[in-house]
Residue, then its C-alpha position, 0 to 999 in steps of 0.5 A: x228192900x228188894x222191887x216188887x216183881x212185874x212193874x211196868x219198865x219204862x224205856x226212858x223218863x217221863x217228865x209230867x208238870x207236876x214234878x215230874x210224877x210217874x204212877x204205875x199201879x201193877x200186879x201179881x195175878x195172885x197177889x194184891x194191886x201195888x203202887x209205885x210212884x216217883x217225882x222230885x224237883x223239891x226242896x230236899x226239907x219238902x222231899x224228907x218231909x214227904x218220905x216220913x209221910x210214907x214211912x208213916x203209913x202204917x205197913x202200906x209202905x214197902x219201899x220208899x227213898x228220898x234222894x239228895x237232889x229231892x227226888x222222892x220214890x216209893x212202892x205202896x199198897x194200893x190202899x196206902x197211896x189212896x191214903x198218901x194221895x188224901x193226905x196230899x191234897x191238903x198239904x201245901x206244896x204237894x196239892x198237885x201231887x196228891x190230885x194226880x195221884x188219886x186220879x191215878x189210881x181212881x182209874x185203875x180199878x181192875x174192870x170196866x163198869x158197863x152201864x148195865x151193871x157187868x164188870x170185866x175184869x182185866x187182871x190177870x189177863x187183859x180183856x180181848x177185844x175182837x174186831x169186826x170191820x163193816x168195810x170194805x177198805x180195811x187194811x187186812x182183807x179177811x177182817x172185812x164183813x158185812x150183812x149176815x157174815x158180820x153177825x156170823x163172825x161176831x158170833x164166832x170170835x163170841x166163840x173163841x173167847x172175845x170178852x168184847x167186840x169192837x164194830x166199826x163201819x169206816x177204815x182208819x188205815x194209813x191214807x184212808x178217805x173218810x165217809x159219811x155219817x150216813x153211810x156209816x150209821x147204815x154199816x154199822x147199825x144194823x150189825x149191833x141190832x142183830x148181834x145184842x139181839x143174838x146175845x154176843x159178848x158187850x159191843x164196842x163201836x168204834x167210831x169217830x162220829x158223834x151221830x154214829x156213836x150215839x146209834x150204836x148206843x141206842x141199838x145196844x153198844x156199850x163202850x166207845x171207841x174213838x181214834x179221835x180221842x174225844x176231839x169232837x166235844x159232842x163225842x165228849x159230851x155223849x160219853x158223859x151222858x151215857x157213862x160208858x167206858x169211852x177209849x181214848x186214842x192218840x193219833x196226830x193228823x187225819x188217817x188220811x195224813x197221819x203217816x205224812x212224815x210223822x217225827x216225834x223227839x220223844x214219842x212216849x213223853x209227847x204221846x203220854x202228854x198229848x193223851x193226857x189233854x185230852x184225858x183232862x179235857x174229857x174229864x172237863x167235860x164230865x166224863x168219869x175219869x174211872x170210865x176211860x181207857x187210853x190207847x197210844x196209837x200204835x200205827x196211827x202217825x207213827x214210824x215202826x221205831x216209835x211203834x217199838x217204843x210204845x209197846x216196850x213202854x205200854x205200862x207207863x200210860x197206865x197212870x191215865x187208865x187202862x192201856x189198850x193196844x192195837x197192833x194186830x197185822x199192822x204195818x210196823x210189824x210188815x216192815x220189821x218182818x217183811x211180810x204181808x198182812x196175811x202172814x203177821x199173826x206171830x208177829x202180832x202175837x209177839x208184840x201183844x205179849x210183850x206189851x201185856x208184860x209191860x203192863x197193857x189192860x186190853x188187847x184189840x186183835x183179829x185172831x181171837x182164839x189166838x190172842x186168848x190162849x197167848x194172852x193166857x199163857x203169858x198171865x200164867x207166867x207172870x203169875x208163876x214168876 
């Protein structure tokens, strides 16, 4: 049977603990949510074994082999694999496989679940995250604002479409000094009160700090967004007591020393296997898995090669979450163009689509009215493909 169109293309394998399993939930703008799953290292009794539980599924099975070297393979309904990962997890041999599969698709819902009962729905087009930086370091000078401005362009980018905007109060930029709690709560606090009280969309507070985050929450803030990846077990513990949707980043080091040499032999296996701690770490902690998204780090302790990489394979995160990206005006993008931050909107917009076409959920993005109209298009061309 032919593949199913519009599945995220991973540039390379992705080797997972538990034979070796890569999930990918995707889909049709107009068409239902499908599955495609693969593992292997078993016995091929266990492997034909698995492939006549697929075949048994009642219609939910579209695709399906079982290879001579016990790989297993498949394409499902989304209501099928719910089913297969069920059964899974009472079957000897395949326990493992079964729960990470079901926790797979358990984060692949479609929306985010704000507390307050709003979902926002990231298919067909990713939700567009605009970014408002109460700083006055950031990488990208005309994304900085304070005071009365930082209100004016959060209503704004409410105008050109954001579905959310993302606050922070301390630059995260390649060698940037942190600053102190109190410095950031007196940015970034006041900012929230004026925009939830001037009805702009859901606030995002991007921060590392627990007493921060916990702030912006009380003043209206409704999801969390941690280029720490929920390494402080404080910013853990507000995520769950709170329930709302929490990004988890991947970035090695500090921004102060995150490009000091960075090396990856593998950036997408060991970016995929170091969020996937801290994924499992999170939900230890009593974080719902259904409420956490995954961001590969794009620019945070990576060489523009590895950056590459990870938009060509956004899709393949996907098996931990929603995949939000960020690489509006970034460096990588700099290098690979040789130009400034200032003129890096095509660049930017280039790669935003195509890791929209590799499977990416949200995009975190300066230029709102931008990145809505690309990010539409490219939902309509999929949707017509």
């Amino acid at each position: 049977m032919a593949d199913t169109p519009h599945a995220p293309h991973p540039t390379r394998p992705i080797h997972d603990p538990h034979l070796g399993l890569r999930v990918a939930a995707f889909s049709d703008a107009a068409g239902p949510t499908l599955v495609r799953l693969s593992f292997g290292g078993m016995a091929r009794g266990l492997a034909r074994a698995c492939a006549a539980d697929i075949a048994a599924l009642d219609g939910g099975a579209l695709q399906w082999r079982a290879s001579e070297e016990g790989r297993v393979a498949a394409t499902l309904s989304f209501e099928a694999a719910q089913q297969l990962a069920a059964e899974w997890q009472g079957a000897p041999g395949l326990a493992a496989v079964g729960g990470e599969i079901a926790r797979a698709l358990a984060a692949r819902s479609g929306a985010l679940q704000l507390a307050d009962g709003r979902r926002l729905a990231y298919r067909p087009r990713p939700l567009i995250i605009g970014i408002l930086n109460l700083t006055p370091d950031s990488f990208y000078a005309a994304s900085r604002a304070s005071g009365k401005d930082a209100v004016a362009r959060g209503l704004q980018m409410a105008e050109e479409g954001a579905d959310l905007i993302d606050v922070g109060g301390e630059s995260t930029r390649p060698g940037a000094d942190p600053v102190s709690e109190q410095e950031e709560r007196q940015r970034v606090v006041p900012a929230i009160r004026e925009l939830v009280r001037a009805g702009a969309p859901p606030i995002s507070i991007d921060s590392r700090k627990p007493g921060v985050a916990r702030a912006a929450l009380d003043e209206g803030a409704v999801m969390l967004n941690d280029v720490g990846g929920l390494s402080e077990p404080e910013m853990a513990s507000l995520a769950a007591e709170r329930g709302v949707p929490t990004v988890v980043m991947h970035m090695r080091g500090t921004p102060a020393t995150m490009q000091q040499r960075p090396h990856y032999d593998d950036v997408i296996g060991e970016v995929l296997g170091e969020l996937k701690a801290r994924i499992n770490a999170a939900v230890a902690a009593g974080v719902a898995v259904e409420q956490l998204l995954v961001d590969p780090g794009i620019g945070f302790g990576k060489r523009a090669a590895d950056n590459l990489a990870l938009l060509s394979s956004a899709g393949v995160f996907g098996m931990l979450g929603p995949v939000m990206i960020g690489a509006s005006r970034k460096s990588f993008l700099g290098t690979l163009l040789d130009v400034d931050s200032d003129d890096r909107l095509v660049g930017t917009l280039a790669a935003h689509a195509a890791a929209q076409l590799r499977g990416a959920d949200v995009l975190r993005v300066h230029d709102v009215a931008a990145a809505v109209q690309a990010a539409t298009v490219v939902a309509a061309v999929r949707g017509g493909a």
